[in-house]
N, C-alpha and C positions, 0 to 999 in steps of 0.2 A: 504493500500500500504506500510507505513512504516512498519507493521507486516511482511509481505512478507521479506523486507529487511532485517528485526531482522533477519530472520530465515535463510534466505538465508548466512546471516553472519555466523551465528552457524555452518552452513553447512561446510562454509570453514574455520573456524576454528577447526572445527571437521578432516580435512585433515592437516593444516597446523603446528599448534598448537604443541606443549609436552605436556606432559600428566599431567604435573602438572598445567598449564595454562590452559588444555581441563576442567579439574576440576573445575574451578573456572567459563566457560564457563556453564558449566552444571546444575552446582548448583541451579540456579533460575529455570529453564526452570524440573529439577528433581524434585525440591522443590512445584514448582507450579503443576505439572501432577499429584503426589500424595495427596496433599490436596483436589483436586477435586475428587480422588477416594475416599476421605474419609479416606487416611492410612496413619495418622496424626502420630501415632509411628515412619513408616517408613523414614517419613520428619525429626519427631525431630532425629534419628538415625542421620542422611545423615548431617542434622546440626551440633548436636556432634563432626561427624568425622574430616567433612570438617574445622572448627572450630580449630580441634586438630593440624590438617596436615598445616592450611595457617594463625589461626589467624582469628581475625575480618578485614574482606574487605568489601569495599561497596558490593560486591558481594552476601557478606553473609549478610549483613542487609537488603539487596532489598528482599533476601528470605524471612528472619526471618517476612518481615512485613506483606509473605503471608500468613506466620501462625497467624499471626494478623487478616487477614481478613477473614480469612477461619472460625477460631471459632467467629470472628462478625456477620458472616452469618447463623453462625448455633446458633446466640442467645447464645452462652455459652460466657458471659460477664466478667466474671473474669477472667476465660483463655484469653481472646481479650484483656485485659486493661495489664494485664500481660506482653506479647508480645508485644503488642505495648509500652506501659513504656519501655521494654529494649531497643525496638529498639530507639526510641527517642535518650536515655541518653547515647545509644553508639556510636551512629550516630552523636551529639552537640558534644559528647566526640572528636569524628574523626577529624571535623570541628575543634576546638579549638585547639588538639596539632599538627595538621597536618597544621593549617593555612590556611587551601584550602577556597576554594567557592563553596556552594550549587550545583553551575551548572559546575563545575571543571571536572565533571565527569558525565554520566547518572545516574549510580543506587544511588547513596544517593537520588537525589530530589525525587525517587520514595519510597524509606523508610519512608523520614521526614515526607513526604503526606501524605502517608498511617497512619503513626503513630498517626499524627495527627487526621487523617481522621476518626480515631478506636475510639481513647481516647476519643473524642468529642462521638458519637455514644453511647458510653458503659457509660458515665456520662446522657446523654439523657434517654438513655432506663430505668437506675437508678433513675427518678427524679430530677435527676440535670441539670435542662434546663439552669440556670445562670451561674452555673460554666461549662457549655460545651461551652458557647457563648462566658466567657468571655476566653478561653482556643483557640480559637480560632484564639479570636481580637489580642489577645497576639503573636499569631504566625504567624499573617498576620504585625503586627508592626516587628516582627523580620528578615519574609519572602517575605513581602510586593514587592519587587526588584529582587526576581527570577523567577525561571520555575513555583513554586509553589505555585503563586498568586490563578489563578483563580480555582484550587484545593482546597486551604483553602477558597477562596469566596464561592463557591460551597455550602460546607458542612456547611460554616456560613447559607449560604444563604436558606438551608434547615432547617435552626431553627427558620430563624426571617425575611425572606423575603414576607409570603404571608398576604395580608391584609394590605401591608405598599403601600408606592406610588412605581410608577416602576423609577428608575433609569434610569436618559436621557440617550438616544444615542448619541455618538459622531458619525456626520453626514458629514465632512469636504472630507471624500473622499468616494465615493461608486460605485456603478455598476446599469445599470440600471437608472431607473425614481430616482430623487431626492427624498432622504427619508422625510417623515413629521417628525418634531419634536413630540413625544410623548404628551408633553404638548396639542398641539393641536389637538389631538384628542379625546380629553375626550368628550363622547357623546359617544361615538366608542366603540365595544367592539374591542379588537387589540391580535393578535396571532404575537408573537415572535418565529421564527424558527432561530435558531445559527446552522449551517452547517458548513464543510470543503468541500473544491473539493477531498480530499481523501475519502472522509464517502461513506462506501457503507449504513449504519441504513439510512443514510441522503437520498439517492438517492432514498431509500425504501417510504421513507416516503413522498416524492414529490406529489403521487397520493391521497394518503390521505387529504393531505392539501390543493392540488386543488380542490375536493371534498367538501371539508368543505368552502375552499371559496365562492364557486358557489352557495352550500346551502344557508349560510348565508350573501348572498350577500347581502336582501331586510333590513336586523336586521344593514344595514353599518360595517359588519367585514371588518377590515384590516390588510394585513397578510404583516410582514416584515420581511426579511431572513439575516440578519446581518452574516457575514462572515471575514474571515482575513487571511494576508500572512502569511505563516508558512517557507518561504524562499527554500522553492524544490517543484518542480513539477512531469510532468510524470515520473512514477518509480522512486520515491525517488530520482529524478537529483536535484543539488542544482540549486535554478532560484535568480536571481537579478528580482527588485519585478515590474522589467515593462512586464518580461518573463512570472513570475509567474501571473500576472493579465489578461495577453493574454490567457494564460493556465485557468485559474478560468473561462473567457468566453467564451471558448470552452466547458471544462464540463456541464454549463450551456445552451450554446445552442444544448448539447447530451440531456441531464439528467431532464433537468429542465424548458423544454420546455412550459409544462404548466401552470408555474409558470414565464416567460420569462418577464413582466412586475412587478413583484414583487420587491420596492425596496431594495438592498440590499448595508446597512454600511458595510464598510470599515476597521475595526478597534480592533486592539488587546484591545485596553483599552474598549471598549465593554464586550466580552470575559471575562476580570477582573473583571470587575462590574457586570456582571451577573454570574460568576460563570460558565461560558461554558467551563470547561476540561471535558465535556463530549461530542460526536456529535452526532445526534446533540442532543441540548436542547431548550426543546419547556416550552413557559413559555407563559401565555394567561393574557391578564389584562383584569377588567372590565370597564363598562361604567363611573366610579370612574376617571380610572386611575390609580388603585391601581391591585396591583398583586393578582389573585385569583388561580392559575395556577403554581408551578415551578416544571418541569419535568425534569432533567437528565435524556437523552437515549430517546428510540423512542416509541409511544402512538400508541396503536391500535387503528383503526376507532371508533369503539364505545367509547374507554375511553376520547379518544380527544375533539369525539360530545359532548361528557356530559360535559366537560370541559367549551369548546365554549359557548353551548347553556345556561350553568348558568351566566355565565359572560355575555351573548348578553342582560340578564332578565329586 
């Protein structure tokens, strides 16, 4: 839904705009279409230009860090660590002579992320699993208090999360049956489902999960859907969060019907501690307690069962 609204904005700024502002509008949205075609030339050109004509804007570094990700996707690691280092250094650069705040603006916190998101990745892929962690921790002690916590948890959380104990839920406000504290259920194997009431992968994923409940219902799986205010609702309207919670159990009694007993926490600080900037993120512990499972994005049926059924073992 907020995508829709991205773009719907572009639209009218595509009408209302000069053309020098339309520019600076375009930029990500140009920058991004041609690195998925692969006409990575064509991007750095459009950078170059734009660069010449406006300067470095958050604008341009939200781009620049999709040529970051585009060559971390295609495995070419030096070009990625490349791009992301400049975006970084120009990006803390912006930050310190401009005075601003991370979240002053949208596209920086999507730069830093990303930056960070590469640099860590392309140290990993290299053997350097210690200084990707500690590269990290360093920019969650820095970033710790903005947009881009559970971004940099994430990608922590993708190096040193599986095999450790699962990080409690904070359970003080929720929807639904009261959640069990984690701790108590070790015996259990336990599927953690992080959704938004905007996620369509989320809504996708609902039948899978009740599936897999039902399966392993006799092994004692328990499935909990943690979730959080993001402060708007329908069509991106901004909701004060007694709005917004009416609205979450509405979707829920559309969307997630079969799933309508499923406890579900309450809580951004969830979110941070697991790493959910993705939706959703499914993360399965085993009969330990400990994390065997951490999945940003959404699981095909089979890959999930296999998930499940090792942890139920």
């Amino acid at each position: 839904m907020r995508i829709w609204w991205r773009w719907w904005g572009l639209v009218l700024t595509a009408v209302l705009l000069p053309a020098s502002l339309l520019a600076q509008a375009d930029l990500v949205a140009g920058v991004r279409r041609e690195v998925v075609e692969q006409s990575f030339s064509a991007a750095e050109s459009e950078l170059r230009t734009y660069r010449a004509q406006h300067g470095v804007t958050p604008e341009y570094l939200e781009a620049l860090s999709w040529m970051a990700r585009a060559a971390a996707a295609n495995k070419q690691w030096d070009q990625a660590a490349a791009y992301a280092s400049e975006t970084r250094g120009l990006s803390e650069q912006q930050l310190t002579t401009s005075k601003r705040k991370l979240d002053d603006e949208p596209h920086l916190p999507i730069a830093v992320g990303a930056a960070y998101e590469v640099l860590a990745q392309q140290m990993d892929a290299k053997g350097e699993h210690a200084r990707a962690v500690a590269l990290l921790r360093r920019a969650l002690a820095r970033y710790g208090n903005t947009s881009i916590h559970a971004r940099l948890q994430k990608s922590l959380n993708l190096l040193v999360l599986v095999g450790r104990a699962a990080p409690p839920l904070q359970e003080t406000e929720y929807l639904g049956p009261k959640p069990p504290a984690l701790a108590s259920l070790k015996g259990s194997p336990v599927l953690l489902f992080f959704w938004a009431h905007w996620c369509g992968d989320c809504k996708a994923e609902v039948p899978v999960i009740a599936r897999l409940r039902q399966e392993f219902a006799r092994q004692g799986l328990v499935v909990i859907g943690p979730t959080q205010l993001y402060g708007y609702a329908a069509q991106g309207a901004d909701a004060a969060p007694e709005q917004e919670r009416a609205y979450i159990e509405s979707v829920r009694a559309r969307y997630y019907a079969s799933l309508q007993n499923m406890p579900v926490p309450l809580s951004k600080q969830n979110f941070n501690a697991y790493g959910a900037s993705t939706t959703p993120t499914l993360v399965v512990l085993d009969r330990a307690g400990q994390v065997a499972t951490y999945h940003p994005g959404a699981m095909p049926y089979d890959d999930l069962r296999a998930a499940v059924e090792q942890a139920a073992r």
